[in-house]
Steps between C-alpha positions, in 0.01 A plus 500: 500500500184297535410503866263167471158713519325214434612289792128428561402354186397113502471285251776345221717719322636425069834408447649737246745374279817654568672310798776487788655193640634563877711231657417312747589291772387100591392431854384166437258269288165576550157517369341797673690887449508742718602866437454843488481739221657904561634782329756800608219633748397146649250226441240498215166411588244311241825414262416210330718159518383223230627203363588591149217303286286388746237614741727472820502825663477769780538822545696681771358584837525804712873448596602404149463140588390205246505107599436232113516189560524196258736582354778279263842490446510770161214708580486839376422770764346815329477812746335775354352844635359764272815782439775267554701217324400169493717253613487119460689267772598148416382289807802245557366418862581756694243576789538913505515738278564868519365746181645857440259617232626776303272787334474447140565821364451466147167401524444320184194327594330816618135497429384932425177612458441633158145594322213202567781318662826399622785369304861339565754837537725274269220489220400837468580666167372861612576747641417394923687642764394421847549677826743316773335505823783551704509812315201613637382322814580698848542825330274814650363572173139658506358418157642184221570709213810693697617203619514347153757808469853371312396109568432446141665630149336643272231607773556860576358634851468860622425619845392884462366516817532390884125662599314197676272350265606649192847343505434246215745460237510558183571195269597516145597157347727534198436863481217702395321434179199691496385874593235326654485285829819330521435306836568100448187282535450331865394109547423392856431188546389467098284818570565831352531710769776789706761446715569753733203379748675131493655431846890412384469184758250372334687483147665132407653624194495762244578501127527742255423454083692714324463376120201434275569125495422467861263748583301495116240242721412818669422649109370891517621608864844318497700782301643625807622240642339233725551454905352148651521493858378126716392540840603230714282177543480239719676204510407104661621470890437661841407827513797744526453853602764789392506859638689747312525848633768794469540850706677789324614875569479745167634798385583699206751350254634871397356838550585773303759773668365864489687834572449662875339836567839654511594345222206624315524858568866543462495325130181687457662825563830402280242474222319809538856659485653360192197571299475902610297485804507564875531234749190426678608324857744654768802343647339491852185336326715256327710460862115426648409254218837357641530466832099395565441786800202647364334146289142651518619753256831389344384168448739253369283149459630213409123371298635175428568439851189645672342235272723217437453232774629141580201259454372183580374154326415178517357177321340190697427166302356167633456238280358120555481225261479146490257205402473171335558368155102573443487824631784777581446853627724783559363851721628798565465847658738774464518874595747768442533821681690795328528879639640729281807726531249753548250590706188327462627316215395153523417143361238232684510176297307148595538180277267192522583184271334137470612288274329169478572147303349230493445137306125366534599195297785364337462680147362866635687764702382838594615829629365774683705797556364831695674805571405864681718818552395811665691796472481808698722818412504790612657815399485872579419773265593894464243776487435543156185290316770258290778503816584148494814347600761685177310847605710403894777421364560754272454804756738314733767495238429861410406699816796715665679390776408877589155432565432385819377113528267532827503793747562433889109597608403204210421716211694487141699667257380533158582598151201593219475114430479395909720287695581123478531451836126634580379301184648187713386557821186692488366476151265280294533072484473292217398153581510185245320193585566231205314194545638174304316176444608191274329198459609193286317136454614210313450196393712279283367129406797241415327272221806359445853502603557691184197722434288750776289758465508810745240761566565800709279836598624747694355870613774832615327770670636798574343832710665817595374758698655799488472773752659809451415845760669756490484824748529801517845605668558794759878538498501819722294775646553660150462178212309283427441325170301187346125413471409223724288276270486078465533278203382174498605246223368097481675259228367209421597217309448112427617282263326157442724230262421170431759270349467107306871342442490110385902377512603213310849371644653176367811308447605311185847378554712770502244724350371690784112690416321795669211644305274774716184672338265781687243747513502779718229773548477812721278748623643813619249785649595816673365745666617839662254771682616839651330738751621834637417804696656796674398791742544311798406715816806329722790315460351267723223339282623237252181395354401536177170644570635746704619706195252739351218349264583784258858375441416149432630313195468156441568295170589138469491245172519130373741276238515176378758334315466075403723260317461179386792276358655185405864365515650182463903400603691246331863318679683271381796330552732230417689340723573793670702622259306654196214743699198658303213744596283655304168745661266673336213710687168697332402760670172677469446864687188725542749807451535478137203506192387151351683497242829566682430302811687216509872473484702156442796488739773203354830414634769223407799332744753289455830393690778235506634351818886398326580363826262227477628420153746161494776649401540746806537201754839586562416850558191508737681430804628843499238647243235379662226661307523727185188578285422728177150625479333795273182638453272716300096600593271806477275654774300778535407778722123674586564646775470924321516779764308853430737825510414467917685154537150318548390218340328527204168269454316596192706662259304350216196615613348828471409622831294795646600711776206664648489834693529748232112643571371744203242771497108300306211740507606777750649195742770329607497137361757196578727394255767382392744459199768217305855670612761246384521361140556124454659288268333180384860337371639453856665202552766362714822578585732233364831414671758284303775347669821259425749368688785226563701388823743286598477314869785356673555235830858499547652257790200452699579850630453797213210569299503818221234581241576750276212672294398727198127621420376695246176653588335755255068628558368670274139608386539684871170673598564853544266789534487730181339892550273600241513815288343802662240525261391145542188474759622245657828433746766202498495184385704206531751305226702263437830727427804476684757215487734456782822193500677377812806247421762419760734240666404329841798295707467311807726257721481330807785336719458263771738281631634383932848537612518316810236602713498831300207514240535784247268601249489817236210555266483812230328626203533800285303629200563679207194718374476730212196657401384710195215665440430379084193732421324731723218584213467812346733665674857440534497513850236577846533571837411261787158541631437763238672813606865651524491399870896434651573479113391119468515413124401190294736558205531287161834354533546572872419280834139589643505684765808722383619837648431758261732829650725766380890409482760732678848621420621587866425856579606860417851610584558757347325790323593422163308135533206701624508709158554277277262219643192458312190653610211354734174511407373324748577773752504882476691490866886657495806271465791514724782331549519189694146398321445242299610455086181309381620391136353587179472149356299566166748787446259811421664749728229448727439300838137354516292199603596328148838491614437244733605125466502155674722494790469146654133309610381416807459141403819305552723310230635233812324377755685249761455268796791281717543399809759307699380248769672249737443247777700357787357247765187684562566830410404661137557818326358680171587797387322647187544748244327668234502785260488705224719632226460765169202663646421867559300770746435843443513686767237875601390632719722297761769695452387820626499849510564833730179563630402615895158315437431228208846360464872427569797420375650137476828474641625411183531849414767615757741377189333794323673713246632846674720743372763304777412189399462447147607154448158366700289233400209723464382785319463818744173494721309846394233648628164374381436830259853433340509110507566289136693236650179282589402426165463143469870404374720256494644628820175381684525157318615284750686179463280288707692169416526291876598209703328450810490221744138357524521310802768334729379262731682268753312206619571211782272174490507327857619136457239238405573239799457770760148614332376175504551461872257798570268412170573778299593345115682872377606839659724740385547845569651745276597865416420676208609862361340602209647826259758563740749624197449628185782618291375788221626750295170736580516801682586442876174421702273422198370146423609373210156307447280799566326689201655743307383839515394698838667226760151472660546151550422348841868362605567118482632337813783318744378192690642395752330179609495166742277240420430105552375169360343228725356201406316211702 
């Protein structure tokens, strides 16, 4: 329900069209009204109260109050606030009047931001779907793009990771459609920029473009999808300040189960029998590893729980706006405070925003917006030179429970590769500081009330130093390992735009006209240096000069990239009922050779609003709104990544890389050489899409809009490797083809029983994707190498599982003779182990026998959540999810070890000679083990359910607040991932990355939190 947010806004409010007619009561003849205006949670401040065609009006004061006077016998009272119905009141004399608005929940006359503008919900013919702020305000999220998570459909969010500052999600919008960057374009504020640095209380409203026909004004970076977010502005009145802030304990939303020391050594020693060999550990050893009386040398550590901890966060935001009708100004400052579920793991974030508007005359109006983040994160590292955060993780889901974590006189255990523990608490830091600046002028000049012109400049900025030391560890009197050395990175980038829009925006009748035409040009620069030395004499000295001289390295380097480009939007309309829009954008980019520079980005719209046609009158009373609309544009994509996942600047340019020296005339000269080929016919990506939908109001209380898309790139940029006899190394072409089609549903339900208001909002979408051509080949692997079996396949999803299939295991000797061979292994089969299938049927089990066994993009994605009100109280509850999507599972699943690794718990249902029905293949030794091989046994269906956030909120009664001047306060819980329902292995996140399970875990939040407004 809409809790009247914008209780401090003065000023008149529009009457929409659609309207209720209360009954009232007559006191008495008279000319002057008084009256108050309220809804469910008590009186509306700044609602407005008009006589219907005239200038006669007021708006509503702090208590809800309004006093008109002059009024006559017939007069039509309009009361109006933004979000709810209008409702007109025949005056007949009476001298009070009491208004229950009611929120309009179909929102017709919605205004959403779209590209270069805003336009009427009800008029759009793309593809728009905006974020609902209820949805997303008061919820302890730490960055936007997980919070966007299941809000939208068609916009597909993954959370990999709960590590502080590296939390972001993943957003794919309609799928993937290019082996290139798939991340959607960002707009704040009409400025490309990112949004993970964007304080969430600062947002107004967010909204996504999913099709060509509204995001083809965006032209060559628009093929993935566009996000807009607004920051909020200020509006005419008093000054009103807001304080938003939220406290939360976190911990671990699963944790993977592992077997015990005991466990361990008697499965261990079951092994070593059935395949021939002597057990290796005692009963009384076993009894020790049991019982705990001797830990210091029958260890049995729990790693996830020496590390695992309960953590703590927080977010602050204060927020003041106000001004006149020349000049309006909103401020704020935020910070947010996150420790991580591990030891010095942690997040320090500070937000600044000033937003400016003002009118110097009657014809101009200008806006200044300026915004700062800092961001501090910090993060320890292991002992070895690349021992970042996966390098932890992975030795704490592989080390023994037999090794011990930390001795009693301080020292540690250790295995060949170290201890995680140590790593945490005495090793090496990494530190991030990310510095980010935007700052956006405008001016827009009215000449008349149909045609302006608007110029805007803006400049990003972003720095980030990275500081990375890591030590040398002494585990014990015995070990030690590492190199302590320092490695210091600075990025830096800007990126200077400059924009011209005139708008021409006129009525003729019933004809309604919007024409917009720009030019937009950019400037981007970068810059990244990198120094490093090691041989420090101590621990102690952090410097970089401390580090020998001889060790030194240093390299750093420069790109540019610039665009220039023109686009132009036609709308029109008639009456409402016949809508039009056409956009068309030329794009010009320094990536690509002259003659292939500039790409022409078109797309058409169209849509039919039946209900407004005269022949549904009878109908629109309980079909309030039903509209037709279909589209069809083409947009491209420059954004080409090397083989490294970096960004690749000059692919049409031949390039030297310098440092290969050669001997000149008995002695050593500088040099260097052309390594990469080039290809002069570069061009752009191109991304064609189609769709139609249907959108439907149904009695002032449902809307549904049902979707299909057809999205299909092709001309993708892909990376080719040259013969071996050619001098030179890859190049880049346009190759591969890639389609995404699909089905997107959403509905919303709103309606008040009693004193009871009840809403339900969901969405679901339908995505299948096919890789068309992959190039020469007929299929490649992600990120160039059989790593976790990740294949790109011609008539498969991207991203699919590329793994062995299974036939149960061996039961009996006469399956173990008559099964085909392996080649991939020369190791013994027994029985219990696994029958990998010949699928090519040569008698022979090898790497070619592999096929696709699921992806680890999903087919569904889906959002809904159930909400209510009742006097002052409110709940939400929200769910999201995935469906038909896939995880392979590796080294997380263990092995017998005493040092490097353990077995999951999973395999206690392990085939045994007593136990042959089990869900698993037997659990050999590591000389005798087959049944690891990446299989569909390790394919996991990681399909889930899982309840974002719940949140129960209480808003303290309006007449009591105004007694102690205080306009708002409520106070509120919120839980965030508290279930998740999955068909993954117990303890494993269905969100994490396939492969090793070196993910840092996503979190529970358990929060309290409060808005206050004076």
């Amino acid at each position: 329900m809409l809790l009247s947010t914008a209780f401090c806004s003065i000023g008149s409010t529009n009457a929409t069209e659609r309207t209720i007619l209360p009954a009232t009561g007559i006191s008495q003849q008279h000319k002057q009204l008084k009256g108050v205006v309220e809804d469910v949670f008590g009186p509306i401040t700044g609602a407005s109260v008009v006589v219907k065609g005239t200038t006669n009006g007021i708006v509503t004061d702090m208590d809800g109050n309004f006093v008109l006077n002059d009024l006559k016998q017939g007069d039509i009272v309009v009361v109006s606030f933004i979000g709810y119905l209008t409702q007109e009141i025949k005056y007949t004399g009476q001298a009070s009047l009491k208004v229950e608005l009611k929120e309009d929940t179909q929102k017709l006359e919605e205004v959403i931001v779209v590209g270069y503008g805003t336009q009427k919900k009800v008029n759009v013919t793309g593809s728009v779907a905006n974020v609902d702020n209820k949805l997303f305000e008061n919820r302890p999220i730490t960055n936007v793009s997980s919070g966007l998570q299941g809000l939208l459909p068609g916009v597909s969010v993954t959370q990999s990771s709960g590590q502080p500052g590296s939390d972001t999600g993943t957003i794919r919008v309609r799928g993937t459609g290019t082996l290139n960057s798939a991340d959607p374009m960002v707009i704040v504020d009409g400025v490309e920029s990112t949004m993970n640095d964007i304080d969430a209380n600062d947002i107004e409203s967010i909204s996504v473009l999913k099709d060509a026909a509204s995001s083809a004004i965006y032209g060559s970076k628009a093929a993935n999808g566009v996000i807009l977010i607004t920051t909020k502005r200020g509006k005419s009145g008093k000054a009103t300040i807001s304080y938003s802030g939220n406290f939360g304990l976190t911990k671990a939303t699963s944790i993977p189960e592992y077997f015990t020391s005991a466990q361990v050594a008697e499965y261990w020693n079951a092994a070593l029998e059935y395949e021939g060999s002597d057990p290796i550990y005692t009963a009384e050893e076993i009894q020790k590893y049991k019982d705990g009386s001797d830990p210091e040398n029958y260890s049995n550590t729990d790693w996830h729980d020496l590390v695992y901890k309960t953590a703590f966060q927080q977010t602050h935001n204060i927020n003041v706006s106000g001004g006149s009708e020349t000049a309006r100004y909103m401020a704020s400052v935020g910070y947010q405070g996150q420790d991580g579920i591990i030891d010095n793991f942690n997040k320090n974030q500070y937000n600044m925003r000033l937003n400016l508007d003002m009118n110097p005359t009657k014809k101009m109006e200008t806006n200044f917006s300026l915004s700062y983040t800092q961001q501090d994160i910090n993060s320890p590292v292991g002992a070895y030179s690349d021992g970042g955060v996966a390098q932890i993780l992975r030795l704490l889901n592989r080390i023994s429970p037999m090794v011990v974590g930390k001795y009693s006189d301080g020292t540690y255990g250790s295995v060949s590769d170290g201890n995680p523990l140590a790593w945490i608490e005495n090793g090496g830091k990494q530190n991030l500081k990310r510095h980010n600046l935007l700052a956006i002028g405008s001016a827009k000049y009215n000449f008349l009330p149909s045609l302006s012109l608007k110029a805007q400049v803006a400049y990003k900025m972003y720095l980030e130093d990275k500081d990375k030391y890591t030590k040398r560890v002494q585990y014990n009197s015995t070990y030690a390992q590492g190199t302590t050395s320092k490695a210091v990175t600075n990025t830096f980038y800007d990126r200077i735009t400059a924009d011209i829009t005139p708008e021409f925006k006129k009525s003729f009748g019933k004809h309604n006209l919007n024409v917009l035409a720009g030019f937009h040009s950019e400037l981007y620069s970068y810059k990244q240096t990198y120094a490093y030395r090691k041989g420090y004499p101590s621990n102690s000295l952090t410097d970089l000069n401390a580090g020998s001289a001889s060790t030194a390295q240093a390299e750093g380097y420069t790109r540019q990239l610039a665009m220039l480009s023109w686009f132009g939007r036609v709308n029109y309309d008639y009456a409402g009922k016949y809508l039009f829009e056409a956009n068309i954008r030329y794009d010009g980019s320094s990536r690509f050779a002259e003659e292939n520079r500039w790409g022409t980005f078109p797309s058409v719209s169209a849509g039919w609003r039946i209900s407004e046609e005269g022949f549904f009158d009878g109908l629109r009373e309980k079909v309030n709104n039903l509209k037709l609309r279909a589209s069809w544009g083409k947009l491209g994509n420059q954004e080409i990544l090397d083989s490294d996942g970096n960004p690749s600047y000059y692919p049409t340019v031949s390039t030297m890389s310098l440092g290969y020296d050669y001997a000149l005339g008995g002695s050593l000269a500088s040099g260097g050489l052309t390594y990469y080929a080039v290809n002069p016919d570069l061009k752009w990506e191109a991304t064609t899409t189609w769709g139609a939908a249907v959108d439907v109001a149904l009695l002032n209380k449902i809307t549904f809009t049902a979707e299909y898309y057809n999205k299909t790139t092709s001309g993708i940029l892909m990376e080719m490797n040259t013969a071996s006899t050619f001098a030179l190394s890859s190049y880049y072409a346009n190759l591969a083809k890639i389609r995404n089609s699909g089905v997107e549903l959403s509905v919303d339900y709103n309606d008040m029983f009693g004193k009871v208001g009840f809403n339900f909002g969901g969405n679901i979408a339908f995505n299948k994707n096919r890789v068309l051509d992959i190039g020469t080949n007929e299929y490649e692997y992600v990120n160039g190498t059989d790593n976790y079996n990740a294949v790109n396949w011609v008539g498969h999803a991207m991203n699919s599982i590329y793994a062995y299939e299974t036939a149960g295991v061996f039961q009996t000797q006469e399956e173990l003779d008559s099964w085909p061979e392996y080649g991939f292994t020369t190791k013994t089969r027994r029985l219990g182990d696994v029958k990998y299938v010949d699928t090519n049927g040569d008698r022979k089990v090898t790497a070619e026998d592999r096929t696709i066994q699921g992806s680890t993009d999903p087919k569904v994605t889906f959002g809904f959540n159930i909400g209510a009100t009742f006097h002052n109280f409110d709940l939400i509850a929200f769910f999201q999810g995935a469906a038909g999507v896939s995880r392979i599972v590796s080294e997380g699943i263990g092995a017998l070890s005493s040092s490097t690794a353990k077995p999951n718990s999973l395999w206690l249902d392990s085939w045994t000679p007593t136990n042959t029905d089990a869900q698993y293949p037997r659990l050999a030794t590591p000389n005798a083990d087959i049944n690891t091989e990446y299989s569909d046994i390790w394919v996991q269906n990681s399909s889930y359910l899982r309840m974002k956030d719940l949140q129960i909120g209480y808003t303290f009664p309006k007449a009591l607040l105004n007694k102690i001047g205080i306009s708002k306060l409520r106070v509120y819980y919120s839980g965030q991932n508290l279930l998740t329902f999955t068909g993954m292995l117990k303890g494993w996140d269905p969100e994490a990355p396939a492969g090793r399970g070196n993910a840092f875990p996503q979190t529970v939040v358990n929060s309290v939190g409060l808005n206050l407004t004076f």
